[in-house]
ZADO-1210 file (C-alpha; in nm, 4 decimals, padded with zeros to 6 digits):
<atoms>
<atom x="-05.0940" y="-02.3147" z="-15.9262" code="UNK" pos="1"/>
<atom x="-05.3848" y="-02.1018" z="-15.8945" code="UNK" pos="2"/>
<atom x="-05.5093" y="-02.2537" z="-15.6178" code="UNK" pos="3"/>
<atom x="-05.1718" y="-02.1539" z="-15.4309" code="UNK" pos="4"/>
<atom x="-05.1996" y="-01.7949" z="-15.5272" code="UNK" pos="5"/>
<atom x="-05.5392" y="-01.7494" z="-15.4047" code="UNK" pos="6"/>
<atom x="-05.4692" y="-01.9439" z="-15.0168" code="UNK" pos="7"/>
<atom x="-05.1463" y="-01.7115" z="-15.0365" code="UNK" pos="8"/>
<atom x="-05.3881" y="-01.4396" z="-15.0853" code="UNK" pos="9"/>
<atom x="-05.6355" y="-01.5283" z="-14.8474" code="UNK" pos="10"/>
<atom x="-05.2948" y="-01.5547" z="-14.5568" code="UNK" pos="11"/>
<atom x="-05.2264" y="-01.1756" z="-14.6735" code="UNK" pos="12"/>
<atom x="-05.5876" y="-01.1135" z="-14.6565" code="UNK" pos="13"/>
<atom x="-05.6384" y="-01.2294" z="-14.2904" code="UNK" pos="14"/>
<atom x="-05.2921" y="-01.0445" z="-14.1512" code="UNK" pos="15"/>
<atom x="-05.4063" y="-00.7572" z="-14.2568" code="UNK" pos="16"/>
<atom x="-05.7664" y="-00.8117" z="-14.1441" code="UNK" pos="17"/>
<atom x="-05.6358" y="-00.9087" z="-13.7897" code="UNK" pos="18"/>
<atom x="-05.4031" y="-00.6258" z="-13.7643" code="UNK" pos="19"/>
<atom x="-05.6863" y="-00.3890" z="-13.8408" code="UNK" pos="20"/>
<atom x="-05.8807" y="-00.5180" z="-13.5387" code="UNK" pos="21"/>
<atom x="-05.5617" y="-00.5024" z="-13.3114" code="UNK" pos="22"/>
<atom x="-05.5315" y="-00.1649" z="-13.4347" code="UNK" pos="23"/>
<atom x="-05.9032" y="-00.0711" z="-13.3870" code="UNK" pos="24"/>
<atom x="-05.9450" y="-00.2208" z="-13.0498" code="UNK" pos="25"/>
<atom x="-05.6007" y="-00.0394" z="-12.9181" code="UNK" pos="26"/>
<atom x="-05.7701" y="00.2734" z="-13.0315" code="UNK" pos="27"/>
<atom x="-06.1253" y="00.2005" z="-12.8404" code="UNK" pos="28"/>
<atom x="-05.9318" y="00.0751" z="-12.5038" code="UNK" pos="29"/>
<atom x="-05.8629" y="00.4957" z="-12.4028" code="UNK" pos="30"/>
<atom x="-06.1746" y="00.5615" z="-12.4978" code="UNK" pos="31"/>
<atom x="-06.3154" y="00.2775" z="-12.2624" code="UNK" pos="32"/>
<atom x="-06.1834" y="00.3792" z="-11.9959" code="UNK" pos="33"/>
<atom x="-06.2687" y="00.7397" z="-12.0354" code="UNK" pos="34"/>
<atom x="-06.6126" y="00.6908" z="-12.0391" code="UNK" pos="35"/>
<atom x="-06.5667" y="00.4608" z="-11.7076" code="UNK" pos="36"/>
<atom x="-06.3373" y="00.7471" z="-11.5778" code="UNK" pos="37"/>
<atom x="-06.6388" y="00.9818" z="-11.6567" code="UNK" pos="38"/>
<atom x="-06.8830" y="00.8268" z="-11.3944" code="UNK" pos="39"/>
<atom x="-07.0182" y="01.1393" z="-11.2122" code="UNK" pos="40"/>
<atom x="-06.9428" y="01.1825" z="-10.8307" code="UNK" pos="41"/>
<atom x="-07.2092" y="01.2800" z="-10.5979" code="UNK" pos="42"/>
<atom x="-07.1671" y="01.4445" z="-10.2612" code="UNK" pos="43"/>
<atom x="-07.3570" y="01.2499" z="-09.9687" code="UNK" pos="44"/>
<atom x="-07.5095" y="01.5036" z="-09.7410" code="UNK" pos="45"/>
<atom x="-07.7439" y="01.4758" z="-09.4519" code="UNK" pos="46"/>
<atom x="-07.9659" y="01.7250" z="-09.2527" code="UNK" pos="47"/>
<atom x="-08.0226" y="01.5308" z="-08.9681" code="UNK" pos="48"/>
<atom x="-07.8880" y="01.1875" z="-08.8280" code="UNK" pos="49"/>
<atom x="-08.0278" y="00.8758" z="-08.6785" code="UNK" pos="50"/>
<atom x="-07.9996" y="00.6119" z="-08.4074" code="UNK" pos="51"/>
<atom x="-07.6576" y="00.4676" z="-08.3710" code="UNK" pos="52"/>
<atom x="-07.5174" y="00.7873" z="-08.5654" code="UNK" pos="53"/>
<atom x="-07.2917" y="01.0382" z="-08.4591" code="UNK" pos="54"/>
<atom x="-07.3968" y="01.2960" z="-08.7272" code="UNK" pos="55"/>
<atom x="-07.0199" y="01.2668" z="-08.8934" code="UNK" pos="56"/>
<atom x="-07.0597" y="00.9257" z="-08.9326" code="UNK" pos="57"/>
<atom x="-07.3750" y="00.8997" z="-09.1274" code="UNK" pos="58"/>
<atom x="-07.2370" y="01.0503" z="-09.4431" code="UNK" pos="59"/>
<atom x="-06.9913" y="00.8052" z="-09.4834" code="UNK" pos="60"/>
<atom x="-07.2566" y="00.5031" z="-09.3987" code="UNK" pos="61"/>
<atom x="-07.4656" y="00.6562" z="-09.6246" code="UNK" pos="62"/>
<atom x="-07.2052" y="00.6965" z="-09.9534" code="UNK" pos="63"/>
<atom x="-07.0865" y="00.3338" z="-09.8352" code="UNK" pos="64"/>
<atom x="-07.4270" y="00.1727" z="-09.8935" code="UNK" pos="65"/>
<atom x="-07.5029" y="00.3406" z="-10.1924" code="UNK" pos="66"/>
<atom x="-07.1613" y="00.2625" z="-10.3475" code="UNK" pos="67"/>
<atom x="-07.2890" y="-00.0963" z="-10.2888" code="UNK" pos="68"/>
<atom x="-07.5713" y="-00.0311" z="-10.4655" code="UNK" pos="69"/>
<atom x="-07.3312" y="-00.1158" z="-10.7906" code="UNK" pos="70"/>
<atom x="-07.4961" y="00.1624" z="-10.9990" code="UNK" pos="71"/>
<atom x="-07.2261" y="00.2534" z="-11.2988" code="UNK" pos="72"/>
<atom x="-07.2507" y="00.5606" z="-11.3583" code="UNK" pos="73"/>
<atom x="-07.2859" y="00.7321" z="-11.0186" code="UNK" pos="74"/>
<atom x="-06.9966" y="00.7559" z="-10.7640" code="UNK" pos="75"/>
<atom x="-07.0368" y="00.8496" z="-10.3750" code="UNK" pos="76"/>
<atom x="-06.8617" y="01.0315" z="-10.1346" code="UNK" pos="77"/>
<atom x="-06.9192" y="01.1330" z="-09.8464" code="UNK" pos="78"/>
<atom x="-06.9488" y="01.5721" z="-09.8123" code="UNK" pos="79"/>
<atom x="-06.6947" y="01.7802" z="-09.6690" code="UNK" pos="80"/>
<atom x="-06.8686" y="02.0099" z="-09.3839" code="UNK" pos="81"/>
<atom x="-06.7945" y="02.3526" z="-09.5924" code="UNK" pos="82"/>
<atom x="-07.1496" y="02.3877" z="-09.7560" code="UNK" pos="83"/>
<atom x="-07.3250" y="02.2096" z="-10.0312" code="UNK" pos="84"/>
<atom x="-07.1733" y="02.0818" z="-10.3266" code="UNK" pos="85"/>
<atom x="-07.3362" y="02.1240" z="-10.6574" code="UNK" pos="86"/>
<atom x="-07.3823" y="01.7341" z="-10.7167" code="UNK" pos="87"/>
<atom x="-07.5151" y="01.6058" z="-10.4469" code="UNK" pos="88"/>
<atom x="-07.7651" y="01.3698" z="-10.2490" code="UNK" pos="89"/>
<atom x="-07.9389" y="01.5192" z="-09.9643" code="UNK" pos="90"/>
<atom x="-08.0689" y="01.2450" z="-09.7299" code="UNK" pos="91"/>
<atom x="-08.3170" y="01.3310" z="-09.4530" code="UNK" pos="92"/>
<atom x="-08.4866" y="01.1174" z="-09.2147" code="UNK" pos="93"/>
<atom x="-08.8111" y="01.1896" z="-08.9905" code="UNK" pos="94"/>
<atom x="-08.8932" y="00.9287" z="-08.6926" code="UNK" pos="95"/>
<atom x="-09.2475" y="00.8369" z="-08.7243" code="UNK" pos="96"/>
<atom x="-09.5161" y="00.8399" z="-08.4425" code="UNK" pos="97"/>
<atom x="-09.5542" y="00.4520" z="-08.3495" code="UNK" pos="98"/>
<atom x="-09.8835" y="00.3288" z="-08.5076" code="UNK" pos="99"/>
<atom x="-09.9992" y="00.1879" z="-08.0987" code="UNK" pos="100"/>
<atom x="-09.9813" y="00.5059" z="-07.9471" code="UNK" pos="101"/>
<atom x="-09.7048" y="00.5906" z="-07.6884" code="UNK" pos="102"/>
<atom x="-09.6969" y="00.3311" z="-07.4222" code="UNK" pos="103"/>
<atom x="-09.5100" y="00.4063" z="-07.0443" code="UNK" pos="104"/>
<atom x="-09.2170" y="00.3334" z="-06.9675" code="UNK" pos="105"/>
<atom x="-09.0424" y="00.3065" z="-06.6643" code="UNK" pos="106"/>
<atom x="-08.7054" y="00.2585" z="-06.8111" code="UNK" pos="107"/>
<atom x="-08.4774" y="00.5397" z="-06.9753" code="UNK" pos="108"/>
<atom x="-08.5285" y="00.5240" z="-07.3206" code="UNK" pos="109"/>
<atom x="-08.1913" y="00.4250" z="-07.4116" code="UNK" pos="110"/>
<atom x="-08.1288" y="00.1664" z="-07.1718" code="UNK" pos="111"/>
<atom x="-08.4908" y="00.0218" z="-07.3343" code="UNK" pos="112"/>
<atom x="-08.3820" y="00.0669" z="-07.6649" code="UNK" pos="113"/>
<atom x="-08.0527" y="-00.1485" z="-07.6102" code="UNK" pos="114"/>
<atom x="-08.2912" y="-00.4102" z="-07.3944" code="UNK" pos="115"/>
<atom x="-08.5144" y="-00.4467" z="-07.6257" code="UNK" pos="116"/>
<atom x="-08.3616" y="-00.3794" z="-07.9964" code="UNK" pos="117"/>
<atom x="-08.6852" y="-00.1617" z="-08.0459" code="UNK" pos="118"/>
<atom x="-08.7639" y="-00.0818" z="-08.4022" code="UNK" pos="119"/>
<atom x="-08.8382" y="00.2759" z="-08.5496" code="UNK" pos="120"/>
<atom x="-09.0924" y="00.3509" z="-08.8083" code="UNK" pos="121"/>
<atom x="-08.8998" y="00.6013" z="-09.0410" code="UNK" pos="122"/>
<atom x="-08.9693" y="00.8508" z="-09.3056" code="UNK" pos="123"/>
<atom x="-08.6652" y="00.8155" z="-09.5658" code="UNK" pos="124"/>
<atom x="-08.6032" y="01.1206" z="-09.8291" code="UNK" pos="125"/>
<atom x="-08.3319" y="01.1679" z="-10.0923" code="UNK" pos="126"/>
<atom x="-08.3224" y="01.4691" z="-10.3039" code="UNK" pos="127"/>
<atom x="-08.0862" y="01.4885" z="-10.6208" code="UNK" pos="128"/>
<atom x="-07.8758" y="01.8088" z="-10.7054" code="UNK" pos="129"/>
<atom x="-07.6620" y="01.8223" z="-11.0205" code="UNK" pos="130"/>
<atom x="-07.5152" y="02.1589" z="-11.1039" code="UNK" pos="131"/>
<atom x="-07.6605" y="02.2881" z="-10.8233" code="UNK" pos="132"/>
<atom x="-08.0129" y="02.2610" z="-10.9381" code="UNK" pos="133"/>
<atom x="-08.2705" y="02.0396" z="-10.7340" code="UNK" pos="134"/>
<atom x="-08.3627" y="01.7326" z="-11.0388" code="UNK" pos="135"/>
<atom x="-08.6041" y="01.5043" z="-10.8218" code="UNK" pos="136"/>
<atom x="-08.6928" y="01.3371" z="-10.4599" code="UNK" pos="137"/>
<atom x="-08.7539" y="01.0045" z="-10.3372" code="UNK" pos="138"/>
<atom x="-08.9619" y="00.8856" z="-09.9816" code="UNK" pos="139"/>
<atom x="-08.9426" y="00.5702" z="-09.8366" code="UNK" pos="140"/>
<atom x="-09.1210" y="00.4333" z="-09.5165" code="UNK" pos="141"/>
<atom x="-08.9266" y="00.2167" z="-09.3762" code="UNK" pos="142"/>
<atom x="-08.9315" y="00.0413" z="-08.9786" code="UNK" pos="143"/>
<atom x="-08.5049" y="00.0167" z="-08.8851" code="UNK" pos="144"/>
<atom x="-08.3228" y="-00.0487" z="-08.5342" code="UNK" pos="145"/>
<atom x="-08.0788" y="00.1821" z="-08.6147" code="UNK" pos="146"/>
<atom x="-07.7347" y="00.1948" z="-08.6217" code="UNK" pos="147"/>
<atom x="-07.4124" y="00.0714" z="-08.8663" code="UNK" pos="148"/>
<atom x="-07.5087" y="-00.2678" z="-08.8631" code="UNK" pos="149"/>
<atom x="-07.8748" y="-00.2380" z="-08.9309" code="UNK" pos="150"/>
<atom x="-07.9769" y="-00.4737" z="-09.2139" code="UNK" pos="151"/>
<atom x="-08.3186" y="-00.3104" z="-09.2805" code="UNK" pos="152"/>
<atom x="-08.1441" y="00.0467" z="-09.2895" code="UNK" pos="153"/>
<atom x="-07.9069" y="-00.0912" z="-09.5341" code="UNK" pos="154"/>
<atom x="-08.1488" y="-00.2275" z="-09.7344" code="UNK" pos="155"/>
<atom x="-08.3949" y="00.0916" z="-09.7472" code="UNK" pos="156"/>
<atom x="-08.0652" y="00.3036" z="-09.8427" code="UNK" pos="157"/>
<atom x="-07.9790" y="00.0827" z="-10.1518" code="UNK" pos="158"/>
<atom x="-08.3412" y="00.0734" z="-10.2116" code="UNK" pos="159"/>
<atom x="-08.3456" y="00.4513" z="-10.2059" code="UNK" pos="160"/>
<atom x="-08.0573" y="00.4839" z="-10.4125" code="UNK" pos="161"/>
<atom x="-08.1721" y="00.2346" z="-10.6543" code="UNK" pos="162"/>
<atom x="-08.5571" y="00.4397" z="-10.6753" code="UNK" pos="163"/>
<atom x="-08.3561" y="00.7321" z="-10.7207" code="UNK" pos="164"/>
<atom x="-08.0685" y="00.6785" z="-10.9557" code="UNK" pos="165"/>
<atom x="-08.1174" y="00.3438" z="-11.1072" code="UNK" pos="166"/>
<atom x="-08.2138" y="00.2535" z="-11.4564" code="UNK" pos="167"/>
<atom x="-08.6042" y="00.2768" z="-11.3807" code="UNK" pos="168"/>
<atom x="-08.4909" y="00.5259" z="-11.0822" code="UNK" pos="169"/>
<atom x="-08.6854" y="00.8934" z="-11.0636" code="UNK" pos="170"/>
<atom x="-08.3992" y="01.0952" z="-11.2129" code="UNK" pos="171"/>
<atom x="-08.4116" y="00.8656" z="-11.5662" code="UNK" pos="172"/>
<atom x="-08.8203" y="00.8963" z="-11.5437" code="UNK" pos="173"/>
<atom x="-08.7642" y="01.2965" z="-11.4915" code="UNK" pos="174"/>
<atom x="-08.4946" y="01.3089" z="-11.8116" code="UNK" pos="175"/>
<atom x="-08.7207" y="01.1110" z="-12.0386" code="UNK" pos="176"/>
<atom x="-09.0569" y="01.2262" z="-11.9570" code="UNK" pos="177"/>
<atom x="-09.1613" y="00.8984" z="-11.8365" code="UNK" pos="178"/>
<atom x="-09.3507" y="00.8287" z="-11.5283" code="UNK" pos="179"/>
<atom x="-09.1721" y="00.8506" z="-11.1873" code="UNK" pos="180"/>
<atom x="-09.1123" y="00.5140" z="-11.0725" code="UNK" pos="181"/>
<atom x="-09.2760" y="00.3571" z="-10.7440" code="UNK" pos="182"/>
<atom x="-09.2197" y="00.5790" z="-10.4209" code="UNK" pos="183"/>
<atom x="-09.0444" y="00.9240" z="-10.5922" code="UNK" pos="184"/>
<atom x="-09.2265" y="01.2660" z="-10.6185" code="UNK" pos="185"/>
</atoms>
């Protein structure tokens, strides 16, 4: 009879150890997702705009392909034109001077550019604002086409985003006294 007593004990035993991890993990489920809720938003901003861009339209490109970038704790929007926000990314681009020299054209320069799908060499920055304080920049070179369906443009954003915000990004390096990583100032 003994051995019926304890296995009845043991039953008891494992109820009530089961309903203690029910009750534990309904307790850590709000706190979950508060701590996804609590991802910090970033304004995208731009000073300037590029091929293929109506100036409007590059903010939204530009919070787009960094949303893609699939970075957890960082959310993008697109700015509102009413001044800077105090979280923000300020993006910046410079068109490089072609490494040949300038060559002549006889053709408008648009009507070339569409001909030809020439590619720019471009100077990439991304500055990082939280609380309205400036935290750290990032540069990229990079050669694009231009335009919304540009896969090198894509590709040097998320890489941007990534150098700037990732795990190994310039911001962590800044908060941790570590070493900038590859490409940030």
């Amino acid at each position: 009879m003994t051995g019926s007593n304890n296995s009845s004990h043991r039953v008891r035993f494992g109820r009530a150890a089961l309903v203690a991890r029910l009750a534990l993990a309904a307790t850590l489920i709000p706190f979950a997702a508060a701590i996804a809720a609590a991802a910090m938003t970033l304004q995208v901003e731009t000073s300037d705009t590029l091929p293929g861009f109506h100036r409007s339209a590059l903010p939204r490109y530009l919070a787009r392909q960094m949303t893609e970038s699939l970075l957890a704790d960082w959310r993008f929007e697109p700015a509102a034109n009413n001044g800077s926000a105090p979280d923000r990314v300020e993006w910046s681009f410079r068109l490089n001077p072609y490494a040949g020299g300038d060559v002549r054209s006889f053709m408008r320069p648009h009507m070339a550019e569409r001909t030809f799908g020439v590619h720019r060499p471009i100077t990439i920055e991304a500055r990082l604002y939280l609380n309205g304080e400036y935290q750290t920049l990032v540069e990229k070179q990079a050669v694009i086409q231009g335009g919304p369906e540009d896969p090198d443009l894509a590709a040097a954003v998320a890489s941007v985003t990534q150098s700037l915000l990732g795990p190994q990004g310039a911001f962590r390096a800044a908060g941790s006294g570590r070493r900038p990583a590859y490409g940030s100032r």
